[in-house]
N, C-alpha and C positions, 0 to 999 in steps of 0.2 A: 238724585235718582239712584236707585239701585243695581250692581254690576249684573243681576239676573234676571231685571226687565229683559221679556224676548216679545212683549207684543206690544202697540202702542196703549191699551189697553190695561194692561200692566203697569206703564209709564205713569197712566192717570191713580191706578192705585198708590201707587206708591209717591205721587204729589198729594192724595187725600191724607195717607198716611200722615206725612211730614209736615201739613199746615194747610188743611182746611180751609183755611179763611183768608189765607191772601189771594188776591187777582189771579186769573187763570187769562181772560179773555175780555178785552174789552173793544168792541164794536159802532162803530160809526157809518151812519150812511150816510153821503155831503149832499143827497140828493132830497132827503126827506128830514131831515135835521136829528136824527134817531141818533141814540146815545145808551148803549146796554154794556155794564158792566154784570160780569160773572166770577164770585169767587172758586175755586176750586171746588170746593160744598157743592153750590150751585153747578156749575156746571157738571159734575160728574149725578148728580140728582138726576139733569137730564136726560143725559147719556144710558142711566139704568132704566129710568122710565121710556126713553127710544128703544130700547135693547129688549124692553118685556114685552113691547108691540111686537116688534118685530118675529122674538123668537114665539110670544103666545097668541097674541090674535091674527099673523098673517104667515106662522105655521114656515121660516124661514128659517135654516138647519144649515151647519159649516157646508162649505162648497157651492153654495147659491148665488147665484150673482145679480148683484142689484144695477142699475143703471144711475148713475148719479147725477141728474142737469141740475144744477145748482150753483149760482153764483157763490163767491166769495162771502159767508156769512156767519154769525153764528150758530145760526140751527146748522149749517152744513157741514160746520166743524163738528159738533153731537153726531148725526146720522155716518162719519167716519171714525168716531169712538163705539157710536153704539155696534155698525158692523164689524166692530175691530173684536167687540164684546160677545157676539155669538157666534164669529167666524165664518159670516159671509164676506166676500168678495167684492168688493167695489169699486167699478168701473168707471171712474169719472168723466162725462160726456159720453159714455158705452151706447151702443147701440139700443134700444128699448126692446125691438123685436126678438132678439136675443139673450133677453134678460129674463131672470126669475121675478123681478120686481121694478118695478122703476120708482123713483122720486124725484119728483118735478115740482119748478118752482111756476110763477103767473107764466111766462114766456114760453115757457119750454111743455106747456100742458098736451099742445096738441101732438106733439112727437111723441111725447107718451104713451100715449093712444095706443102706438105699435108695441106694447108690452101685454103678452097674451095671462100675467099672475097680476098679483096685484099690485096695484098702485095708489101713491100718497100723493098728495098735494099739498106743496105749504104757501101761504099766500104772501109769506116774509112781508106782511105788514109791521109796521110800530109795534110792541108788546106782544108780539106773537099773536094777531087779531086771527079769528076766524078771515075767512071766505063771507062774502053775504050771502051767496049762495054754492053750496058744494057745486065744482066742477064736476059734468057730466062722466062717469067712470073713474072717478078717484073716492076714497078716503079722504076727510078735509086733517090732517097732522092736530089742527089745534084743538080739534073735536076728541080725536082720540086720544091722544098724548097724555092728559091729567089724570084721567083713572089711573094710570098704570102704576101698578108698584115704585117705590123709592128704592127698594131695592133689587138686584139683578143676580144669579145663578145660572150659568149657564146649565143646559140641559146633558150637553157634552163638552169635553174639555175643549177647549181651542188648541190647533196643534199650531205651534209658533212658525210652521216649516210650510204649512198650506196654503195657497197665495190668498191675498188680502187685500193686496190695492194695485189696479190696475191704472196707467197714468202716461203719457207719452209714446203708448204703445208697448211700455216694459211694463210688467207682472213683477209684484213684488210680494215677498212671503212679510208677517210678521215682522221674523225675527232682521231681514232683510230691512224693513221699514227703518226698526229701530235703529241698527248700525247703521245707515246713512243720515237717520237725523239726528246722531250725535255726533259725526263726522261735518254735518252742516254747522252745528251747533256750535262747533270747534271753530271752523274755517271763519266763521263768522264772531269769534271771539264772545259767544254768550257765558254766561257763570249764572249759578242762582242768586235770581232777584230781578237777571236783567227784564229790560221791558223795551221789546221790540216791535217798531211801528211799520204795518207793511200794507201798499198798495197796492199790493201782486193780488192778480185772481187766481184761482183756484184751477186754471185749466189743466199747469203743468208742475211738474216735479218744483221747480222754484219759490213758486205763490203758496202750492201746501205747505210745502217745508220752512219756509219763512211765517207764512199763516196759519201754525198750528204745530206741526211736527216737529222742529227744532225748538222755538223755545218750550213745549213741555218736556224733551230731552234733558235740558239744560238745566229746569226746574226753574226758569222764568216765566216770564206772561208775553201776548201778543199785543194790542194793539191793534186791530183788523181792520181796515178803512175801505168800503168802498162808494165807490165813486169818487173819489180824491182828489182827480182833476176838478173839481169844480170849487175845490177850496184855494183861497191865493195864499202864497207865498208868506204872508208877515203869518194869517191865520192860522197856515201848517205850523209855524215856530212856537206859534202860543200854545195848541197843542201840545208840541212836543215837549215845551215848557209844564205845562199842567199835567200832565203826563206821566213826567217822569222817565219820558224815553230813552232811554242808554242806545239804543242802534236803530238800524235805518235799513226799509228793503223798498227801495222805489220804482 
């Protein structure tokens, strides 16, 4: 990664830059048998096509604040690249009432409700499946999602110093994001290529930073497992064997 990454945003450029086509993010639910791997290509594709919703059809501009209820997942790791990409603010578990936006997963639709802008729904089925029927007051994500441009511009610059992720109750800017997840990155001895396997959810500063933000620091891949517990012990090894796991966030 490069010494003048100031947003995570940046981070993902400059992993597109450097080798497009190795693993970025690879994704497991132990609950539904679901298995998604994303190269870098891929995954930053989505990321700009979240990023053109966001900034063109739902009119969302730096200093907005999204509400994030979203499990541990891969689209949820996109919806924090793509805010990271037009310099909204995102509130992980935030209030909805208080939000300029929310995005809500099956679970969390009815809390939503309390977001007076707009609202997405993703139904985090298999393959990114629609909804069978759009939830009452949302956008359904997999409906809108594919029109959108491949590529992304923001409208105004992102300023790396304007807060960007909110999480544990600390506000963190950008440039703030990055210097802690390459501080993680460190502590936890990643180098490029690692590929780290993590069962942390996304609540708190931990589960991001092991599920997403330190290994694209590091210019590694993730690993993303949820539902974990439901896998046994010899199973998890074979993974980590198949894998290619270098570390461990349990």
């Amino acid at each position: 990664m490069n010494a003048s990454d100031r947003t995570p945003a940046d981070l993902l450029r400059s992993a597109l830059a450097a080798d497009p086509a190795r693993p970025l993010a690879t994704f497991y639910d132990d609950a539904t048998g679901e298995r998604v791997e994303l190269s870098v290509a891929t995954f930053a594709n989505w990321v700009a096509k979240t990023a053109n919703l966001l900034q063109g059809e739902l009119s969302a501009a730096p200093g907005d604040r999204l509400a994030l209820l979203l499990p541990a997942h891969w689209q949820t790791a996109v919806w924090l690249l793509a805010c990271s990409s037009v310099g909204v603010t995102v509130e992980v578990g935030g209030d909805p009432a208080d939000a300029d936006l929310v995005v809500a997963g099956p679970d969390t639709l009815e809390a939503g409700l309390a977001c007076s802008g707009e609202r997405i729904a993703l139904s985090l089925a298999p393959l990114g499946r629609r909804f069978p029927a759009v939830p009452a007051g949302y956008a359904d994500y997999a409906v809108e999602v594919p029109s959108q441009g491949d590529r992304f511009a923001p409208f105004v610059p992102v300023d790396p110093d304007a807060p960007a992720l909110v999480v544990d109750g600390t506000e963190h800017s950008g440039a703030q994001l990055v210097e802690r997840a390459r501080a993680d990155a460190e502590a936890l001895g990643l180098t490029p290529g690692a590929r780290l396997l993590s069962g942390l959810g996304y609540g708190d500063w931990k589960g991001l930073s092991a599920g997403l933000y330190a290994p694209l620091a590091a210019g590694g891949s993730v690993v993303l497992c949820r539902n974990l517990e439901r896998l046994g012990g010899e199973s998890l090894e074979k993974r980590v064997e198949s894998e290619r796991v270098t570390h461990r966030a349990l």
